[in-house]
N, C-alpha and C positions, 0 to 999 in steps of 0.2 A: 665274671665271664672270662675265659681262655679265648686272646685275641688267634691264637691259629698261629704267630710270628716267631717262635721259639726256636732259636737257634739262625734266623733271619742276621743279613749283614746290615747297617743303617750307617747314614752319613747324615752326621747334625751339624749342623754351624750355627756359630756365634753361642756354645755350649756349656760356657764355661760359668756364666749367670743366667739370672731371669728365665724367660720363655723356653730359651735355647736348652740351659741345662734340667728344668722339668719335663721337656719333652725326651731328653735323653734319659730320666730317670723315669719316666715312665715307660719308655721303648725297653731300658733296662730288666725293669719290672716283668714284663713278659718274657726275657729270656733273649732278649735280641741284643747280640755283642755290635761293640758300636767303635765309629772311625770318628772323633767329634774334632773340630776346628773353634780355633778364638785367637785372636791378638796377644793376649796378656800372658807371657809362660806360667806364671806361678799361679793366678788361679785357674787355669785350665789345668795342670796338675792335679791341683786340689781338689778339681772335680771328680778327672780320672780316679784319684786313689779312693775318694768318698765312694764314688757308683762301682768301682770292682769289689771294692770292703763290701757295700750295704748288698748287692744284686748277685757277686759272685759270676759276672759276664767278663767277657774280654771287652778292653777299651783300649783303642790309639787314638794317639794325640798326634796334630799336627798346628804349631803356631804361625798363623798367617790373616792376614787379611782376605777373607772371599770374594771379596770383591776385587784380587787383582787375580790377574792370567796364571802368576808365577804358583800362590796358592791352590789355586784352582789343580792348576797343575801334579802339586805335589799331595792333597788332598787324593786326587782319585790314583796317584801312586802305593798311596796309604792301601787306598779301597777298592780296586779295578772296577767289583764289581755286584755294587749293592743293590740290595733288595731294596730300601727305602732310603729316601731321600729326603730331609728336613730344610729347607730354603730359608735363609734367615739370616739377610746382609748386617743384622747388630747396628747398622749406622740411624743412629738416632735421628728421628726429623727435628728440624729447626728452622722456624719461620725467615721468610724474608719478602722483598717486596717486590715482584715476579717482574716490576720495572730497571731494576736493579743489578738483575743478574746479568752476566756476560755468555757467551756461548760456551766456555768452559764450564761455568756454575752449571750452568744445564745439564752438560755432557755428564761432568762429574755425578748426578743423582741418576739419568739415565745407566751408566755403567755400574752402578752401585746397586738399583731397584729397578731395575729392566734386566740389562745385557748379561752383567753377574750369575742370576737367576736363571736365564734363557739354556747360558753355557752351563751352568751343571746339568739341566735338564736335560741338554741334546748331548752330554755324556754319558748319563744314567739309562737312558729309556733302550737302547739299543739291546742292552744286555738284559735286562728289564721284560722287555720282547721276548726276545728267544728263550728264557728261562719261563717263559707263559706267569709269571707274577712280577709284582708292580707299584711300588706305593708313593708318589711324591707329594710332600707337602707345602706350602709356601707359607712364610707367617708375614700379615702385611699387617694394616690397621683398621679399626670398624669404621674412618670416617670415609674409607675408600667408596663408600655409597653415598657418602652426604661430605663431600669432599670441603674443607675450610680455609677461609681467609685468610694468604698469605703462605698456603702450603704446595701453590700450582707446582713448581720443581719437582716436590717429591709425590704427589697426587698424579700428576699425570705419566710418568715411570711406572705408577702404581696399577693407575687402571689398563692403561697400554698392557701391559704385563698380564692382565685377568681376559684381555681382547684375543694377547698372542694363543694364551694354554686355551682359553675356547675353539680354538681351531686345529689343534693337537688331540685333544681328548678322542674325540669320532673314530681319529684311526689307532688311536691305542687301548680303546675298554677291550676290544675285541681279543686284544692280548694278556687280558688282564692284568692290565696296566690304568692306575688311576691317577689323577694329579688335581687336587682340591688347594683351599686357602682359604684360613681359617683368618678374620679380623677382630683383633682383638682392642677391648677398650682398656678400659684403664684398670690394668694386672698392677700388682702390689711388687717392682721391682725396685731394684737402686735406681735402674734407667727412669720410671716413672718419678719418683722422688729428685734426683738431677732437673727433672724437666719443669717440675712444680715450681723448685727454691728460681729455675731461670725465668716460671712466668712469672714471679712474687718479684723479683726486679726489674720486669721490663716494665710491668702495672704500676709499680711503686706501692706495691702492698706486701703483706707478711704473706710465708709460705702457711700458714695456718689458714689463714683467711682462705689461700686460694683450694688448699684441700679442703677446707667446707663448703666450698663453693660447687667443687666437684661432685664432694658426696651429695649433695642438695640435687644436681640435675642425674645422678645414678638414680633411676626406680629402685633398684638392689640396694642403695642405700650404705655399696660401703663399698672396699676394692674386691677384685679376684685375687685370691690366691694361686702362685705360677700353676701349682700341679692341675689347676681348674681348665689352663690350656693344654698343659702337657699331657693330662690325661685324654682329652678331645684330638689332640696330633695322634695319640696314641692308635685311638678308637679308629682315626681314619686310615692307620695303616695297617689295620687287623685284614683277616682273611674276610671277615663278617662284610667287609665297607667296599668288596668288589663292585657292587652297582652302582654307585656314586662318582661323580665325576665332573667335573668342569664346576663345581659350588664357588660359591663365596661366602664363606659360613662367620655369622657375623655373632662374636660372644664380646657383649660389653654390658650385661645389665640392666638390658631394657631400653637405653641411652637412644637408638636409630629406631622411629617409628614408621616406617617403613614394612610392606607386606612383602615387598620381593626383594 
């Protein structure tokens, strides 16, 4: 299928591995040159040269943290004025015990997975508008519906954040302009593997044990591969996905038994 986006501008972050840079090679795939963001200079390079080599698109790079102002800033310097928009603060969640936290720890995941978020969003859509198209995507997590034990900090940033864009959507389809969020389970990244070998030491068990642990409660019965998202970000920022809006589109395998 021809998503319609061919020759589209797109802003990815956190692009440089996992979700971030399949969704860019996917956006790439169709023809859309791209502005992507990550921390790490060299493998964000490496992205960049991979996806101009294999896709033949224009790509800028800009190394920064998205979640600070200074980034953000120099991001849509990069991009004035994109077509799509890929949301996706890269900061890992990491358990703690919601008695624990101070009001900075708070803040800190708010500005990271709320605020972050919010500000690209109310930079993009303006231009977004008046060009009459529109695509912003958010990459959160599947348990964002069946929120878990010891994740309040980064769960409630999270749902907050699916509260604010349902109140955005109404006056922006109109301009076909859409903004969805895609929850993803357990994708086969470094990040996922990082998070495994951290549960197999705080359990006092092996990182094997606890990836078959995993696979066991997957129906699918094994990970996603990234492009499985990157192609779904992809889908939702095609021409095809104008009707759609305000979701919370939950791909993890079967994992949330949940009907809405």
């Amino acid at each position: 299928m021809d998503l319609g986006i061919k020759g589209r501008k797109a802003i990815v972050c956190a692009a440089s591995k996992g979700i971030g840079r399949a969704a860019a090679e996917s956006l790439a795939a169709e023809g859309v040159d791209l502005t992507i963001i990550a921390r790490t200079l060299e493998t964000l390079h490496e992205a960049a040269a991979d996806i101009r080599s294999t896709f033949g698109v224009k790509v800028t790079t800009v190394v920064g943290d998205v979640t600070t102002e200074e980034a953000r800033d120099e991001l849509f310097s990069a991009c004035p004025s994109p077509d799509i928009l890929v949301c996706n603060p890269g900061l890992r969640q990491t358990p703690a015990d919601f008695r624990t936290l101070s009001r900075e720890d708070w803040l800190k995941w708010w500005d990271a997975h709320f605020y972050s978020t919010i500000d690209l969003i109310a930079r993009a859509v303006p231009g977004m508008s008046e060009r009459g198209f529109g695509r912003v995507v958010n990459v959160s997590v599947s348990n964002i519906k069946f929120p878990q034990l010891n994740f309040a900090h980064s769960h409630s940033a999270r749902v907050a954040l699916s509260g604010a864009i349902a109140s955005m959507v109404r006056e922006l389809i109109g301009r076909n302009v859409t903004i969805n969020t895609i929850g993803p389970g357990f994708i086969d990244t470094d990040a996922l593997h990082t998070n495994l070998h951290a549960h197999a030491v705080r359990g006092g068990t092996t990182y094997e044990a606890i990836v078959e642990d995993r696979l066991k409660t997957t129906p699918a019965g094994r990970f996603a591969a990234p492009s499985e998202c990157g192609d779904l970000i992809a889908y939702l920022c095609s021409a095809q996905a104008g009707f759609m809006t305000g979701q919370n589109i939950i791909n993890d395998g079967g994992v949330y038994q949940g009907i809405f």
